[in-house]
TIRONU-286672 format. One record per residue (C-alpha): x, y, z; residue in three letters; residue number from 1. Coordinates in Angstrom, 2 decimals. Layout:
<atoms>
+---------+---------+---------+-----+-----+
|      c1 |      c2 |      c3 |  aa |   i |
+---------+---------+---------+-----+-----+
|       X |       Y |       Z | ala | NUM |
...
+---------+---------+---------+-----+-----+
</atoms>
This chain:
<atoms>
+---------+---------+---------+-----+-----+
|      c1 |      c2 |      c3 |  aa |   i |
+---------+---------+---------+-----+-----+
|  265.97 |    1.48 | -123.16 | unk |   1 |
|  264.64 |   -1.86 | -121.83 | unk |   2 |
|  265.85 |   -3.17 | -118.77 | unk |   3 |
|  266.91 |   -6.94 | -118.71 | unk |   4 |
|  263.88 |   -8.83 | -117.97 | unk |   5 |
|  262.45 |   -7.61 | -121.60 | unk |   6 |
|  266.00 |   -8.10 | -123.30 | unk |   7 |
|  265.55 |  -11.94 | -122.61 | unk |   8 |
|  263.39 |  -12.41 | -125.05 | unk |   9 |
|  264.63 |  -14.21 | -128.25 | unk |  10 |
|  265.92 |  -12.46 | -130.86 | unk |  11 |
|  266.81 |  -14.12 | -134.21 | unk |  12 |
|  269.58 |  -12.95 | -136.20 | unk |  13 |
|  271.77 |  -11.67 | -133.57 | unk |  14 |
|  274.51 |  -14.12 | -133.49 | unk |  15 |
|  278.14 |  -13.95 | -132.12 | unk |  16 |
|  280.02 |  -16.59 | -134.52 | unk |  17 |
|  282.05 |  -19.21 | -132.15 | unk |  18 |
|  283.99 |  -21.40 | -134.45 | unk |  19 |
|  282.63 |  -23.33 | -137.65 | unk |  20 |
|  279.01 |  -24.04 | -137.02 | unk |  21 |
|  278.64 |  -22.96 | -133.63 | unk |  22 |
|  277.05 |  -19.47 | -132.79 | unk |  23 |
|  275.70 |  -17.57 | -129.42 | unk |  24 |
|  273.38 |  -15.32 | -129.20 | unk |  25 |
|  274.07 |  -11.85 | -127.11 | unk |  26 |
|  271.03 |  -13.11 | -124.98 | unk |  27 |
|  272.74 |  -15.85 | -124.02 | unk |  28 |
|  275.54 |  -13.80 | -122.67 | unk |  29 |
|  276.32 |  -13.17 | -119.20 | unk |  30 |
|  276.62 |   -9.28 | -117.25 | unk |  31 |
|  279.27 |   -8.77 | -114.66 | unk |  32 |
|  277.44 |   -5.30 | -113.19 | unk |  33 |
|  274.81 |   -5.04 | -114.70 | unk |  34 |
|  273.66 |   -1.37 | -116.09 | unk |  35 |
|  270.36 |   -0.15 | -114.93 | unk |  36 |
|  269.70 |    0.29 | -118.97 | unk |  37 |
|  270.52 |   -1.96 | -121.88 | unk |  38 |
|  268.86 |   -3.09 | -124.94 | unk |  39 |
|  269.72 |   -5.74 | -127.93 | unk |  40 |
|  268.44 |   -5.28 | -131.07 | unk |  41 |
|  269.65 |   -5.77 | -135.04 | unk |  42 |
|  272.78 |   -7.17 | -133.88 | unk |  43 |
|  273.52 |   -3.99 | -131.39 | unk |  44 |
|  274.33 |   -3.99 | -127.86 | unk |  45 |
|  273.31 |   -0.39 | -126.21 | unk |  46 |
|  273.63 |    0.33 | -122.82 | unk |  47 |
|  273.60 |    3.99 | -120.65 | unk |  48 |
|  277.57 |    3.30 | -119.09 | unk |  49 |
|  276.81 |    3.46 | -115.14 | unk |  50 |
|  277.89 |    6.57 | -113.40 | unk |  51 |
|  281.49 |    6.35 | -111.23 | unk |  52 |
|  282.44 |    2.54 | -112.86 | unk |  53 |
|  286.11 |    1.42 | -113.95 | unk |  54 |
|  288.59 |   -1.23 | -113.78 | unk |  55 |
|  291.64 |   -0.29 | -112.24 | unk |  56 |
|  293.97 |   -1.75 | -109.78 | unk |  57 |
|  296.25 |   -0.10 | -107.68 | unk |  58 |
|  299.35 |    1.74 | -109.36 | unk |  59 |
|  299.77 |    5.31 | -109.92 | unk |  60 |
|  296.45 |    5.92 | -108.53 | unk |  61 |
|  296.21 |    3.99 | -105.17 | unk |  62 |
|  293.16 |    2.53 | -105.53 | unk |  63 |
|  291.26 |   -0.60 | -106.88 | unk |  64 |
|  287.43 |   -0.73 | -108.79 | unk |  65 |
|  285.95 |   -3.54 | -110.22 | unk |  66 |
|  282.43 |   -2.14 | -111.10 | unk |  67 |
|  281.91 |   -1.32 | -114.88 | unk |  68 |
|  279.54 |   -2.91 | -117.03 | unk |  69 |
|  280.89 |   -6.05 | -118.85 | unk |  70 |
|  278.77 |   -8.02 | -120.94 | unk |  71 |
|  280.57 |  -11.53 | -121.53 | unk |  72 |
|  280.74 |  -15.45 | -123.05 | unk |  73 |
|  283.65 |  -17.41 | -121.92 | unk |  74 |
|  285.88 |  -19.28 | -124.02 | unk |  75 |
|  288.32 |  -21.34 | -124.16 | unk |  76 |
|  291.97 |  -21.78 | -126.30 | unk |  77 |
|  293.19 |  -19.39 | -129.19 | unk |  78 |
|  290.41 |  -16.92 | -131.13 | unk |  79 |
|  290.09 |  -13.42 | -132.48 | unk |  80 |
|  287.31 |  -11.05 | -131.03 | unk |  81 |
|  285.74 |   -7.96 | -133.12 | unk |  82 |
|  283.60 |   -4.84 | -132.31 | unk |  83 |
|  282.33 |   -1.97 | -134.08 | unk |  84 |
|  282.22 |    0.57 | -130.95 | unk |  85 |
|  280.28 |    4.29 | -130.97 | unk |  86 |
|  280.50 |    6.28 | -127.60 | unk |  87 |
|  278.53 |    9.28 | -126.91 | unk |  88 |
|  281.25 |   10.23 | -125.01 | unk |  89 |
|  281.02 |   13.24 | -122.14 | unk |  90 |
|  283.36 |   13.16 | -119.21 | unk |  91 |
|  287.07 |   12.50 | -118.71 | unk |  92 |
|  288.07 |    8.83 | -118.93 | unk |  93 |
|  284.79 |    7.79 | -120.96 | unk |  94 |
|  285.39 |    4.81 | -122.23 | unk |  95 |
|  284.14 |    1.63 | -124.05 | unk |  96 |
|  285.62 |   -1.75 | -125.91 | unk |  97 |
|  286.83 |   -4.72 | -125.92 | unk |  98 |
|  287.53 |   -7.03 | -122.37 | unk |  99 |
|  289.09 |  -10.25 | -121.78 | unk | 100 |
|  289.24 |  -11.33 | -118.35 | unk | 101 |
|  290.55 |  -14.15 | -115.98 | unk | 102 |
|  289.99 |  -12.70 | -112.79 | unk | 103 |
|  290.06 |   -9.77 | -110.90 | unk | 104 |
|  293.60 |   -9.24 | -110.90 | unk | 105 |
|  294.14 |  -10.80 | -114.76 | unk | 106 |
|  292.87 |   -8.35 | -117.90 | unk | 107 |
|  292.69 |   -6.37 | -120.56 | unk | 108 |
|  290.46 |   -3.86 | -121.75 | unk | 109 |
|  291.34 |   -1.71 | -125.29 | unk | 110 |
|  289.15 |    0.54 | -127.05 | unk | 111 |
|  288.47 |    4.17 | -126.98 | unk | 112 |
|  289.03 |    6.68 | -123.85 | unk | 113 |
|  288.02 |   10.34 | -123.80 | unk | 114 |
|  290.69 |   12.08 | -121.99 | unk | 115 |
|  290.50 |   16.13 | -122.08 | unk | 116 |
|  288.39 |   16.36 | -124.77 | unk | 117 |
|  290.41 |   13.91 | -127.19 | unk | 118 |
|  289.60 |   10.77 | -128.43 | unk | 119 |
|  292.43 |    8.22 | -127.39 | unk | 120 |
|  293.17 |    4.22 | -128.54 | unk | 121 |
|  293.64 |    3.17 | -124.88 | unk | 122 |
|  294.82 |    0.18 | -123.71 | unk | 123 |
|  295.06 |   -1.26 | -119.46 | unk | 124 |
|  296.48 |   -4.64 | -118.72 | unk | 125 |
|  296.67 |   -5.53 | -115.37 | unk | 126 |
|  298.74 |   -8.39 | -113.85 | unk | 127 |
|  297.86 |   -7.37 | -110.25 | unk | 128 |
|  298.84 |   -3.92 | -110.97 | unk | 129 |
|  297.34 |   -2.14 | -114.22 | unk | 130 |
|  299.15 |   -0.13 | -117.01 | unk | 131 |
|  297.69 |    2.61 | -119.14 | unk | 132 |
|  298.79 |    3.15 | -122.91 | unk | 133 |
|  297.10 |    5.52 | -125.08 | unk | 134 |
|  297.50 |    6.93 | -129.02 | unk | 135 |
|  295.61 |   10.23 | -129.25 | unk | 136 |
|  293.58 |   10.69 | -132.61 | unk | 137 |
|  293.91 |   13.74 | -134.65 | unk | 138 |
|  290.48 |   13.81 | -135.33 | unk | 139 |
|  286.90 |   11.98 | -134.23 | unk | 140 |
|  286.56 |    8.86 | -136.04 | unk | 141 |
|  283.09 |    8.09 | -136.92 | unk | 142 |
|  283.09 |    4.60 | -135.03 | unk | 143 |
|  285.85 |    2.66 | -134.39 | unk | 144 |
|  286.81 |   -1.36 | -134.79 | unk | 145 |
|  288.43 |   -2.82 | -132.09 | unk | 146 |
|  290.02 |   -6.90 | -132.54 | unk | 147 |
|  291.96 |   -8.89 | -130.53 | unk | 148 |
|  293.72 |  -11.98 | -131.63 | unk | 149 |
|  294.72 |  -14.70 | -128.51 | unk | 150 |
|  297.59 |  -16.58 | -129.61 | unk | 151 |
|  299.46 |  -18.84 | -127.20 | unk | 152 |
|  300.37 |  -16.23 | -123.60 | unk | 153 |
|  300.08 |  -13.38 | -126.33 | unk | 154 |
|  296.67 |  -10.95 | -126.53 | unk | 155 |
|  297.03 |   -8.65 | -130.05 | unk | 156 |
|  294.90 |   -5.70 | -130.26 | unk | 157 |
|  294.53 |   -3.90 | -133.52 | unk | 158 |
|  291.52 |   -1.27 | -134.10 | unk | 159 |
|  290.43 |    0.09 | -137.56 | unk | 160 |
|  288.33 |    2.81 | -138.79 | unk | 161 |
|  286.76 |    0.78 | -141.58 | unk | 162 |
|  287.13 |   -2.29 | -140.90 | unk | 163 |
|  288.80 |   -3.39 | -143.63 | unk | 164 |
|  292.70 |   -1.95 | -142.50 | unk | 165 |
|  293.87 |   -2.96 | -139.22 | unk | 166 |
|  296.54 |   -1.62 | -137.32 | unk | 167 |
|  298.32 |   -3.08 | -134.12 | unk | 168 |
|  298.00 |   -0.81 | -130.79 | unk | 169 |
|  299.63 |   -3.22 | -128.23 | unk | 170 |
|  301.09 |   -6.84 | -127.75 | unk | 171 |
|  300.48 |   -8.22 | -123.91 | unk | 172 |
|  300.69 |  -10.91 | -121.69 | unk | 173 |
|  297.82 |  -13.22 | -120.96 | unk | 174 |
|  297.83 |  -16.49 | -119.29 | unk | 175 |
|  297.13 |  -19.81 | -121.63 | unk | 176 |
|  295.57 |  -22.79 | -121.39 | unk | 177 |
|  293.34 |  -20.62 | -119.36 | unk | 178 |
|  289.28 |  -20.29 | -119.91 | unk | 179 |
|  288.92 |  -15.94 | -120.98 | unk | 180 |
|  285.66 |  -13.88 | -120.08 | unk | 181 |
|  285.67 |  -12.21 | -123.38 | unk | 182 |
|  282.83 |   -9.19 | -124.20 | unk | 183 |
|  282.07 |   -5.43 | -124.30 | unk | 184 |
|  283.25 |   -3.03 | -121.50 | unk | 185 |
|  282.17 |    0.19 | -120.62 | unk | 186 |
|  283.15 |    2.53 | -118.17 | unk | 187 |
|  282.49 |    6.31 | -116.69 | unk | 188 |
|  284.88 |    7.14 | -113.69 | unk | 189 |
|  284.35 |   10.98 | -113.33 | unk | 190 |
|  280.88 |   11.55 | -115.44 | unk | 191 |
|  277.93 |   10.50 | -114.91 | unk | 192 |
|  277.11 |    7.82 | -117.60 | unk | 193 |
|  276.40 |    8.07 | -121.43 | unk | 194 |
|  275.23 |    6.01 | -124.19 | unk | 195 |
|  277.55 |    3.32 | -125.52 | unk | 196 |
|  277.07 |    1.42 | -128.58 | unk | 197 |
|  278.08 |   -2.14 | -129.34 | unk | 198 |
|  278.01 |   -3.19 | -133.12 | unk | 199 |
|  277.96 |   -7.18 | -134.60 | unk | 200 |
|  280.55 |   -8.73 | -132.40 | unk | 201 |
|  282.00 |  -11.89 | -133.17 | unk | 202 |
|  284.21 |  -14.39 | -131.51 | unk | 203 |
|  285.66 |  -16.43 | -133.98 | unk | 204 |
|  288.41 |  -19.66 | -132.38 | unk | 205 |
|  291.31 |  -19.96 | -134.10 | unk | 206 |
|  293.33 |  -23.52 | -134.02 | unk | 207 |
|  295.80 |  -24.15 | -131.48 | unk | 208 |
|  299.09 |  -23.65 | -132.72 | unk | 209 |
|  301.04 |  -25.67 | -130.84 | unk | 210 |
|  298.73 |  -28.36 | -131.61 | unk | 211 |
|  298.55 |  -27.79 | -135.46 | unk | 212 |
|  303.30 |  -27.86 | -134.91 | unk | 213 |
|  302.78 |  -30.96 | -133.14 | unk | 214 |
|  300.81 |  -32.59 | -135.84 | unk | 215 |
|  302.93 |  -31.33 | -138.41 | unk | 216 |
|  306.08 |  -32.12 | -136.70 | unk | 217 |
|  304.64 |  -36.03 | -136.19 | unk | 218 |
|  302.76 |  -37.22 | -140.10 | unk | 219 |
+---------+---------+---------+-----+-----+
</atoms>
């Protein structure tokens, strides 16, 4: 692994497509905690998850962390986000995917969680307070797409196993008209780390609707 300094070095080719003709590269992108070890190369994020890091706030467990590695661009208005994710996961509540953030009390985080040995689709949104869903898989996937559409307040998460069929895994709540930290999370509450991998992600903006109604409403 190479720690940041090295991984500022251009790169060419690994691009994160923003829109028609616009494109960022992961170097560009921002860290909220930082790992002690990360690289970028052929289009892949890697990082070694930081020991005792989540995102959590407050119910069911009575506490609140804001610590995990999150690798981030911010945008703005309506888009749909997509990772390929591969965990070499270890400990209970591994986990890696998908964030958008507005704040410390405003997210969502979706991907894959190792609870008790079994791979779960896992979901938290937090409005203050943070909710857990899960879908347990029957068997280990060998990676795992995870998308997320923004449309209006709504945040769509799908996730795929060959990126081809998608299925939905949760509809929530997120603030509009509001500028979204959007990236790859990773976290490691009772373990101590592993290796989390980070495949071609894309942000791709979508038109607003209500705009697009407006104009059609008014030719």
């Amino acid at each position: 692994m190479f720690r940041s300094s090295v991984c500022k070095i251009a790169i060419s080719g690994l691009l994160c497509t923003f829109g028609s003709g616009f494109a960022q590269t992961l170097e560009k992108m921002t860290w909220f905690n930082e790992p002690a070890q990360w690289e970028i190369k052929n289009s892949t994020l890697s990082m070694f998850v930081t020991p005792q890091s989540d995102y959590w706030r407050i119910s069911h467990y009575g506490f609140t962390v804001d610590d995990a590695p999150f690798y981030y661009g911010t945008y703005g208005g309506e888009f749909e986000a997509k990772v390929k994710i591969t965990g070499q996961y270890k400990a209970r509540f591994d986990q890696m995917g998908l964030m958008l953030r507005i704040d410390k009390e405003n997210y969502i985080k979706a991907g894959i969680e190792f609870v008790d040995g079994k791979y779960n689709l896992s979901t938290v949104v937090t409005h203050h307070t943070s909710d857990w869903s899960v879908i347990a898989l029957d068997k280990i996937p060998p990676a795992v797409w995870i998308k997320v559409v923004r449309r209006l307040d709504a945040v769509e998460i799908f996730y795929s196993f060959d990126d081809r069929t998608y299925t939905m895994m949760r509809n929530a709540y997120l603030q509009d008209n509001t500028p979204v930290m959007v990236g790859l999370m990773a976290a490691c509450p009772d373990g101590q780390g592993f290796k989390a991998l980070f495949e071609n992600f894309t942000v791709q903006h979508l038109p607003d609707q209500r705009r697009l109604q407006w104009l059609k409403d008014h030719k």
